[in-house]
C-alpha positions in Angstrom: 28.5 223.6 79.6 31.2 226.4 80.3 30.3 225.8 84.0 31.6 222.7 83.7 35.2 222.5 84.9 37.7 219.9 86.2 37.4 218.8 90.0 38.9 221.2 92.5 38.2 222.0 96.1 34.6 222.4 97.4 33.4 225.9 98.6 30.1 227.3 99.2 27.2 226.9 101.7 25.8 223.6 102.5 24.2 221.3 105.0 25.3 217.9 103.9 28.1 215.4 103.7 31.1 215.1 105.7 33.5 213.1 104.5 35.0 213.5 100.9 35.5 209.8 99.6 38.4 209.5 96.4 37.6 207.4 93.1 40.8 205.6 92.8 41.7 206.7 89.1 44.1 204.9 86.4 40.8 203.3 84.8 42.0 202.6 81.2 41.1 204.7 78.2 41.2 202.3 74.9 39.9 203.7 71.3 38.1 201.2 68.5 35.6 200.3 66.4 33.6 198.5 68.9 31.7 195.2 68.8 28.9 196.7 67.1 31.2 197.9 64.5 33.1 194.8 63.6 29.4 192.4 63.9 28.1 194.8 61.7 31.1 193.6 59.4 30.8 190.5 60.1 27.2 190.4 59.4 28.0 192.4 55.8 30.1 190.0 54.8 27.7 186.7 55.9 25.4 188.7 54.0 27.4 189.5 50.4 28.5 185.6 50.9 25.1 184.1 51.1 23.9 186.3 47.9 27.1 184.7 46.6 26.0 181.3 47.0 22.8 181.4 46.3 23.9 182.9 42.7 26.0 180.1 41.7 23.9 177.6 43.6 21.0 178.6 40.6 23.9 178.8 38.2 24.6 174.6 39.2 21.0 174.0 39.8 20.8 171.5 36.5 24.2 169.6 37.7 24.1 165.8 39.6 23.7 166.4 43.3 27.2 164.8 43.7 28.4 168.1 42.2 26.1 170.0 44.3 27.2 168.6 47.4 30.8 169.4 46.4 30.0 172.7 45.9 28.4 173.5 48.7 31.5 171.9 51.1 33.8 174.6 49.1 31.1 177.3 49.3 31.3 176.4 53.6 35.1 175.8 53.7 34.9 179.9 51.9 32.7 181.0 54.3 34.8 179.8 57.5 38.3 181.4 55.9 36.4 183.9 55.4 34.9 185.0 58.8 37.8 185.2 60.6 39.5 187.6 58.2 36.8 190.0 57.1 34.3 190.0 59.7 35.9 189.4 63.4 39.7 190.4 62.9 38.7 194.0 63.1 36.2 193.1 66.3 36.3 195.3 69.4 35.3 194.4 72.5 32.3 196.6 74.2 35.1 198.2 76.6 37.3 199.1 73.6 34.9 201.7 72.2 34.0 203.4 76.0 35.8 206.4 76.7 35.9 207.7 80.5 34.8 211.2 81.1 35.0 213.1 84.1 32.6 216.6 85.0 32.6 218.5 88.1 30.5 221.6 89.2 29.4 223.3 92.3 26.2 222.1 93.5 24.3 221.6 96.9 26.9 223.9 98.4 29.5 221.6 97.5 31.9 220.0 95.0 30.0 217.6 92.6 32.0 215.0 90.3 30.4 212.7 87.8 32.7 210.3 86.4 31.5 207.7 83.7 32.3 206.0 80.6 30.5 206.7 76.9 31.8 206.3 73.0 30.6 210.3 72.5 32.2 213.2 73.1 29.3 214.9 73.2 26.8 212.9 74.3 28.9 212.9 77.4 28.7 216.6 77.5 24.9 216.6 77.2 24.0 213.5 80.0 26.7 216.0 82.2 24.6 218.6 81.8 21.3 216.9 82.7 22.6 215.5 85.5 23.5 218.9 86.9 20.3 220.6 85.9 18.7 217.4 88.1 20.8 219.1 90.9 19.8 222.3 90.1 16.0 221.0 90.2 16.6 219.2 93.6 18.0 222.3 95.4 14.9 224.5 94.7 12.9 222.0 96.5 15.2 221.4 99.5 17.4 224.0 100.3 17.3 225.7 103.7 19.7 228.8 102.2 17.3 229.8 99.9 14.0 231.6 101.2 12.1 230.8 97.8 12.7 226.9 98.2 9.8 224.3 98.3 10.8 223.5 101.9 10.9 226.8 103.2 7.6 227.7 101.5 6.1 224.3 103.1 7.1 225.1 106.6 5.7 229.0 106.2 2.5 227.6 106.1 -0.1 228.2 108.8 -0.1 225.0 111.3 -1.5 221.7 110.4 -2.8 223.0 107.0 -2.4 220.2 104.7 -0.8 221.5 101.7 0.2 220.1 98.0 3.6 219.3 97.4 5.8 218.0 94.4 7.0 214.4 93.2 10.9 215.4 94.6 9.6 216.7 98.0 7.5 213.9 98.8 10.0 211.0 97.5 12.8 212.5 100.0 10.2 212.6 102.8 9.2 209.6 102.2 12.9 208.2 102.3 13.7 210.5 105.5 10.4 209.4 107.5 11.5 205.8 107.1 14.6 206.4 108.4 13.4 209.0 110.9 10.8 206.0 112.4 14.0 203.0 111.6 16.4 205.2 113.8 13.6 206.2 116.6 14.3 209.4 115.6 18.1 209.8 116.0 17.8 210.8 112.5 15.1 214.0 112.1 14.9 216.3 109.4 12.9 218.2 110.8 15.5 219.9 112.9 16.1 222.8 110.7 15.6 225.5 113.5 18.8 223.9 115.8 20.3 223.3 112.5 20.0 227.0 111.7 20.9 228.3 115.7 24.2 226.2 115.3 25.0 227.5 111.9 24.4 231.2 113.5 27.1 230.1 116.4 30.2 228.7 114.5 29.7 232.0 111.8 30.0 234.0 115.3 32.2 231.8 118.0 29.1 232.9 120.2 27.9 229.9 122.2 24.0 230.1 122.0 22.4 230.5 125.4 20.5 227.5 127.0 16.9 228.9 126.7 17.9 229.2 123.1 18.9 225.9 122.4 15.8 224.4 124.2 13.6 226.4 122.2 14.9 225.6 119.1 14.6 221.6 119.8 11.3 222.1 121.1 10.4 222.5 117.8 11.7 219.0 115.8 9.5 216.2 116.0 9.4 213.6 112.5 6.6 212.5 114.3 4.5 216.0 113.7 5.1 215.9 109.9 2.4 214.0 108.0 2.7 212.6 104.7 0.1 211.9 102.5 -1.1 210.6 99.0 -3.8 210.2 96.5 -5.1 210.0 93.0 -3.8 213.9 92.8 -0.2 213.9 94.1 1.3 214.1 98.0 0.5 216.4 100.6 2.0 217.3 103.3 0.9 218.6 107.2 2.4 220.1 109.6 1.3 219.6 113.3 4.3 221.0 115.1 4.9 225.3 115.5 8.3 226.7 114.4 9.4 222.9 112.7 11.8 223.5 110.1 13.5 221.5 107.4 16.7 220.5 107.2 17.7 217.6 104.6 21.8 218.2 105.3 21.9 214.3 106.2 20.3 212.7 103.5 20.2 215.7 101.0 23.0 214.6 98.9 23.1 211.1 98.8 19.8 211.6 97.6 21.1 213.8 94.8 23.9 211.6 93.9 21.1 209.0 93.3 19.1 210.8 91.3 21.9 212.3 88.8 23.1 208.6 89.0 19.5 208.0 87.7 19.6 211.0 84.7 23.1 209.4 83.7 21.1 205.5 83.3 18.1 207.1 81.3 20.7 208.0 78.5 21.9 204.6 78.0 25.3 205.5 80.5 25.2 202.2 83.4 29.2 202.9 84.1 28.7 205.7 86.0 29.6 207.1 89.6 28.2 210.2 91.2 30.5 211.9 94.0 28.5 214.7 96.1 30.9 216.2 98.8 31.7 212.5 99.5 28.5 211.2 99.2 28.5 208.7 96.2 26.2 206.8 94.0 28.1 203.6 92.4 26.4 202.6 89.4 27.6 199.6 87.4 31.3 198.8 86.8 33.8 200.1 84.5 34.8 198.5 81.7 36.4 195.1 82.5 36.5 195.6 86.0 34.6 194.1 88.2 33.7 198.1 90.3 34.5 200.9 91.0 37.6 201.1 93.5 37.0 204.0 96.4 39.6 205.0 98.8 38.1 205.0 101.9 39.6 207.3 105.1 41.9 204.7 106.4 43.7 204.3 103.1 42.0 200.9 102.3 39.8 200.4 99.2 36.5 198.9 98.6 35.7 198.0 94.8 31.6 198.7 94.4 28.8 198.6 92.0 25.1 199.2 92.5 25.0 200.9 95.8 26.1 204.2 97.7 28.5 204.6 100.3 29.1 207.5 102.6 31.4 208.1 105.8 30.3 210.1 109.3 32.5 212.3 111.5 33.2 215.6 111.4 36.3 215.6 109.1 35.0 218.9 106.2 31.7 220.4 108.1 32.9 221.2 112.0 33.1 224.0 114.7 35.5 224.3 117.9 34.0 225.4 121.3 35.7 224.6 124.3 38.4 223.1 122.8 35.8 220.1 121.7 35.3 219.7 117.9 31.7 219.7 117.0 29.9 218.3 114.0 27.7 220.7 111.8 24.9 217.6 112.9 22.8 218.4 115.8 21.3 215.9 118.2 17.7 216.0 117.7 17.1 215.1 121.1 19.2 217.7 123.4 19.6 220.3 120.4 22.9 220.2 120.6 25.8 219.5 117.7 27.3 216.0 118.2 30.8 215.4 119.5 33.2 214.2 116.8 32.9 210.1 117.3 35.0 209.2 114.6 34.8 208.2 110.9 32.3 205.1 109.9 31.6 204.2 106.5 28.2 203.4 105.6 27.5 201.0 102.4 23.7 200.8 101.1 21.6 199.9 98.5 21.1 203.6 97.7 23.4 207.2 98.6 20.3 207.9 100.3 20.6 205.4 102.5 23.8 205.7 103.0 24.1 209.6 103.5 21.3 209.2 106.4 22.2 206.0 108.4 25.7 207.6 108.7 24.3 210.9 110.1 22.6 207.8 112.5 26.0 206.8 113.4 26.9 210.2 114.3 24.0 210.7 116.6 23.2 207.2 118.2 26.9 205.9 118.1 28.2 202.5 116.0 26.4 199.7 118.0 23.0 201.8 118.5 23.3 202.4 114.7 24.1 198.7 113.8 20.8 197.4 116.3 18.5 200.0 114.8 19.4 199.4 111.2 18.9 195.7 111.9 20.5 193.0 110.5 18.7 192.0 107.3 18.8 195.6 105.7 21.7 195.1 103.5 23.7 198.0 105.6 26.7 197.7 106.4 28.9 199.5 108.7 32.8 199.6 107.9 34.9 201.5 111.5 38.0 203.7 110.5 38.7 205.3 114.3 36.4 205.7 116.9 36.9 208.5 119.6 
């Protein structure tokens, strides 16, 4: 756990997020026993007093049942005085006993911050560290940096062979297609080779040329990658020469979900996972009713049991031509999208979230809001539009 450190300013390569979101803090941190604690008592003491009675009641077996009854009403008037003061007056509430712990660590290329509330010290420490290996997992299946990654492996393979691929790579592709078929294809992870010519530009302030940029989105097409599964595990085909990955739109909402995930298979509910902005809201804090984030235009949203995540270009841009530019590229013309102000997305999952808002970015608010439907439990909060 010596990585872990305090939050502090993101640095480091990445694809993803765009907008960093702030968990409003001042959550209170109380100390006790706990409920468990004081029923426990409670119970101890219902238990020694039973024993108690039962003794004596053998002890009075052979009186009249007038003195029987009598004894039992003093035996019950006992018990009652006796509850309050023994086995509740030292009762905590559930809250009481939760402490709120806070982790961050560079992951995905960016800044990642778990915040959530447990009694231990050091189970805390341990579900921290499981949720960053999870990370750690989830970057060497979908990172575009690294050469040894599952996706860049995937895409080396010769055309339209079907290959096998793992649980993690076929559960993102699986989220990504949807959205990929949901948005007609304003969002596209299979863009990575525009992604990549882009990435190349803003490092040199060298616009690339024309032929270029249509040779690089010659190459993305969702539509070319093929999915598949049976009794075995998921493949996956490529039909489509020089298509390359790139999960920067959906890559770390879908992290933030699953390290929200690792945090819920400890026993942790009170959780929330911020990934360069992207977050996964788990249940509230103690004896509140969410979790209060601070969105762009100073007003807050108080959330449990969903993700949230904000477009523009406000952490991942470039400037040519005087125009700022987000790091997303329009899978259609190949070309990075002009800044259309912030929009923040609210879904069921970060996933969800982290993609429909790279949507926004592409196809614009109201083409965002007709694709996405209006049953689909997204909804689409405006800060500025440009």
């Amino acid at each position: 756990m010596s990585e872990i450190q305090k939050a502090g300013l993101p640095s480091g390569p990445g694809t993803g997020t765009i907008f960093r979101f702030k968990a409003v803090p001042g959550m209170a941190q109380t100390t006790g026993a706990g409920v468990a604690g004081g029923l426990a008592s409670g119970a101890s003491s219902l238990a020694r007093t039973g024993r108690d009675s039962r003794t004596h009641m053998a002890a009075y077996a052979g009186r009249t049942g007038d003195l029987m009854i009598e004894f039992r009403v003093i035996i019950l008037a006992i018990i009652l005085l006796v509850l309050p003061a023994s086995g509740f007056s030292g009762c905590r509430m559930p809250s009481e006993s939760l402490q709120r712990h806070e982790f961050s660590l560079l992951r995905m290329g960016t800044r990642v911050s778990l915040t959530f509330y447990i009694e231990d010290d050091a189970m805390a420490a341990n579900a921290a560290e499981a949720a960053f290996l999870r990370l750690a997992e989830l970057e060497d299946v979908i990172s575009d940096w690294r050469s040894d990654s599952e996706i860049m492996v995937a895409q080396a393979r010769p055309l339209a062979l079907s290959g096998p691929i793992s649980s993690d790579f076929a559960r993102i592709m699986e989220v990504s297609l949807q959205v990929a078929r949901q948005s007609e294809g304003a969002f596209d992870v299979s863009c990575g080779a525009t992604t990549k010519l882009w990435r190349k530009a803003r490092q040199s302030g060298v616009v690339p040329s024309e032929a270029e940029i249509q040779a690089a989105a010659a190459t993305c097409d969702y539509r070319d990658l093929i999915l598949g599964h049976d009794d075995h595990g998921s493949t996956l085909q490529i039909n489509r020469a020089g298509l390359e990955f790139d999960f920067g739109g959906i890559g770390k909402g879908f992290g933030a979900d699953e390290a929200l995930a690792v945090l819920a298979d400890r026993g942790i509910t009170s959780a929330l996972v911020d990934i360069g902005g992207d977050m996964a809201v788990g249940q509230p804090p103690p004896d509140r009713t969410g979790w209060r984030i601070e969105l762009p235009d100073s007003k807050v949203l108080e959330l449990s049991s969903c993700g949230i995540a904000t477009s523009g270009a406000t952490e991942q841009f470039m400037m040519f031509e005087g125009q700022r530019l987000s790091h997303l590229v329009n899978p259609e013309t190949g070309r990075p999208m002009v800044d259309r102000g912030q929009v923040t997305i609210v879904a069921t999952t970060a996933a969800l979230a982290d993609a429909w808002a790279s949507v926004v970015l592409v196809a614009g608010l109201e083409e965002a809001r007709r694709l996405a439907g209006t049953d689909s439990g997204i909804r689409f909060l405006v800060h500025s539009e440009h």
